[in-house]
C-alpha positions in Angstrom: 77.9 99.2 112.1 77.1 101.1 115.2 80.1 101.0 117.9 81.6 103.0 120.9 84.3 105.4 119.9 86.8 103.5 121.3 85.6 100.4 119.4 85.1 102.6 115.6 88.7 103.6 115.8 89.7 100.4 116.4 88.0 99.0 113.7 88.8 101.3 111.1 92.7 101.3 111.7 92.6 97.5 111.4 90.4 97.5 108.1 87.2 96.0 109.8 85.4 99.2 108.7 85.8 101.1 105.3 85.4 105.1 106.8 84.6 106.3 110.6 82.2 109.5 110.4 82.3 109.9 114.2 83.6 112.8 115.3 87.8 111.8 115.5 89.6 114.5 115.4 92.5 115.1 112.7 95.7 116.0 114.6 99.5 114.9 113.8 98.7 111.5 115.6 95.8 110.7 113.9 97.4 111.6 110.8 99.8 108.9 111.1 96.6 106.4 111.1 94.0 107.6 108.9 92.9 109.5 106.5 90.2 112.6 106.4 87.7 114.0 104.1 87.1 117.3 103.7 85.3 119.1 106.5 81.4 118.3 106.3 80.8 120.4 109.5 82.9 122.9 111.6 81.8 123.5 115.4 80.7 127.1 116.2 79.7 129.3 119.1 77.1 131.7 119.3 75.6 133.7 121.9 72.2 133.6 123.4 69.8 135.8 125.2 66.5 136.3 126.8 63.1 136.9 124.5 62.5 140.3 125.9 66.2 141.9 126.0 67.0 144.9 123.4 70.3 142.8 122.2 70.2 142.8 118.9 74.0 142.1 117.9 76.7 140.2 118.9 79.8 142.4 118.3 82.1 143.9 121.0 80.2 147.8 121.1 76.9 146.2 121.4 77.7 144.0 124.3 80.2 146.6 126.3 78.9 146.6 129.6 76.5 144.0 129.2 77.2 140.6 131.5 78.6 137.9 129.1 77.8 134.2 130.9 80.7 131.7 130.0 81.7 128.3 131.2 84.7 128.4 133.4 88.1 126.7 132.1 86.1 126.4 128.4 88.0 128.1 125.5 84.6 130.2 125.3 85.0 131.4 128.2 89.1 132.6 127.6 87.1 134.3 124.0 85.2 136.6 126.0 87.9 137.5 128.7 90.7 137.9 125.4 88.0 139.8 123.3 84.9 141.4 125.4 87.4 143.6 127.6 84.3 145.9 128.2 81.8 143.8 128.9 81.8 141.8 132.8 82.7 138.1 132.0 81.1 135.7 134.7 82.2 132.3 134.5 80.2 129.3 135.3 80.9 126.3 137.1 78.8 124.3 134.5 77.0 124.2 131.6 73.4 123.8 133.6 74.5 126.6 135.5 75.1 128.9 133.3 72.3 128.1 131.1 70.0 128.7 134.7 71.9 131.8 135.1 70.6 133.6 131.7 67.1 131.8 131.5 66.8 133.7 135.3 68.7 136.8 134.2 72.1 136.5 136.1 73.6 137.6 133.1 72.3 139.3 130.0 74.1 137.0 127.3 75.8 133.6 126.7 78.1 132.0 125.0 78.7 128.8 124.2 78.7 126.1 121.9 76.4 126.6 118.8 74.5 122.5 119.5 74.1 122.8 122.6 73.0 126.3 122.8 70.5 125.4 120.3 68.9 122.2 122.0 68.5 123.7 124.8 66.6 126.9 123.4 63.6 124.5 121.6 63.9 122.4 124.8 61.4 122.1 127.7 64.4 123.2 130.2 64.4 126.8 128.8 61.3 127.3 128.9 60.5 129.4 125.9 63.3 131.7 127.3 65.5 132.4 125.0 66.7 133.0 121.6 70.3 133.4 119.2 71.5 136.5 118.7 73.7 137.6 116.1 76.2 135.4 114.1 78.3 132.4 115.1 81.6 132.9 115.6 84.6 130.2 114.6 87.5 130.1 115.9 89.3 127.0 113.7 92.5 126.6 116.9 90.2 126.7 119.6 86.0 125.9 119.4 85.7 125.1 115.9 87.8 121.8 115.4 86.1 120.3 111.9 84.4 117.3 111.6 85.6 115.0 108.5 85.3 111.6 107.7 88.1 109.2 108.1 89.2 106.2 106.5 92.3 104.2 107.2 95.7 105.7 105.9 96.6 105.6 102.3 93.1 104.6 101.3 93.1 107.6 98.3 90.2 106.0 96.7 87.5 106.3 98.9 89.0 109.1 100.5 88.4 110.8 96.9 85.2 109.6 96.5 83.6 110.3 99.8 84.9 113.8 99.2 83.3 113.7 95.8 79.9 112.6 97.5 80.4 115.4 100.3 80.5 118.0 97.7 77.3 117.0 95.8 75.4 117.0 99.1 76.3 120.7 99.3 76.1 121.7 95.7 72.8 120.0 95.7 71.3 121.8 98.9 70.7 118.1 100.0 73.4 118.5 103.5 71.2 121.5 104.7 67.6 119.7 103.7 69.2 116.8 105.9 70.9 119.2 108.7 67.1 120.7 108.9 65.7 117.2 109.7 68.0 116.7 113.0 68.6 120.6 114.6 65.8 122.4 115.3 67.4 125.9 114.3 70.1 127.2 112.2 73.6 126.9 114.1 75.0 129.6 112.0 72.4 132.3 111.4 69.1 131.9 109.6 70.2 133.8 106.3 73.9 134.3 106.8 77.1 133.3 106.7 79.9 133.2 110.2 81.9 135.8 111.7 85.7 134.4 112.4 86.0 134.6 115.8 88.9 137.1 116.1 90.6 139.4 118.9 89.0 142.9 118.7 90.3 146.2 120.5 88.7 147.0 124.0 89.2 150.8 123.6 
């Protein structure tokens, strides 16, 4: 069944649905309530930048004096300022904004979330602008929360099972066949694996 947020956790906790694959997070609260799977997919960030810059690379010597586009207030945005010491960190007001500001060349790279990021590049909006560059970066405690399935607390079984049925998927190639049909480009990198986002010396 198809229901608001809201409404799915609802549902589940008082057994009118068997497993909520929604995005609810798993934190000490939620604990006390459901169940989780596995991780089928972990949020990640990447950067982008224009077709015809010379950026190759995502790592902190590469970008050193380049202008690093952020969302202000996002935990992307607190990444760069922690880790990209020598590159000049401008913070957007919004997301729209800061996408605008590299399709127009305000700054020379952005990060932000791997999804959106990506929708936007084989979007009309962009037009044609941009492209990834590099690998993703996760960060698990700040812009990398999992995604899991949950079921209601103490349910073992299906927990097992659906876990069981999550590991198939991936043995089998299946998940990625299926990721391909719904995201128009790879959110991690087109042949490898992640970097783990990590704070990195500014000298």
């Amino acid at each position: 069944m198809v229901k608001s947020f809201d409404d799915a956790r609802r549902a589940l906790a008082e057994g009118q649905a068997d497993a909520m694959i929604t995005g609810l997070r798993e934190t000490a609260t939620s604990r006390k309530v459901f169940s989780f799977t596995r991780p089928y997919y972990r949020f990640s960030a990447r950067f982008a930048v224009r077709q015809a810059t010379a950026i190759t690379s995502n790592d902190v010597r590469t970008l050193a004096g380049k202008r690093l586009g952020a969302v202000a207030g996002t935990h992307h945005a607190q990444f760069l300022n922690d880790n990209f010491r020598r590159s000049k960190v401008r913070e957007f007001n919004s997301l729209d904004a800061a996408l605008e500001g590299l399709r127009t060349g305000a700054v020379d790279a952005l990060f932000a979330d791997s999804l959106q990021l990506m929708f936007w590049i084989k979007g009309t909006r962009s037009k044609n602008c941009c492209h990834f560059a590099g690998d993703a970066y996760l960060d698990p405690q700040t812009f990398s929360p999992p995604m899991a399935i949950a079921v209601k607390k103490g349910n073992k079984k299906l927990r097992d099972l659906l876990d069981h049925a999550l590991d198939r998927l991936q043995v089998s190639g299946r998940f990625g066949k299926i990721f391909k049909q719904y995201f128009p480009l790879n959110p991690w990198h087109s042949n490898t694996g992640q970097k783990t986002a990590r704070k990195e010396s500014a000298s």
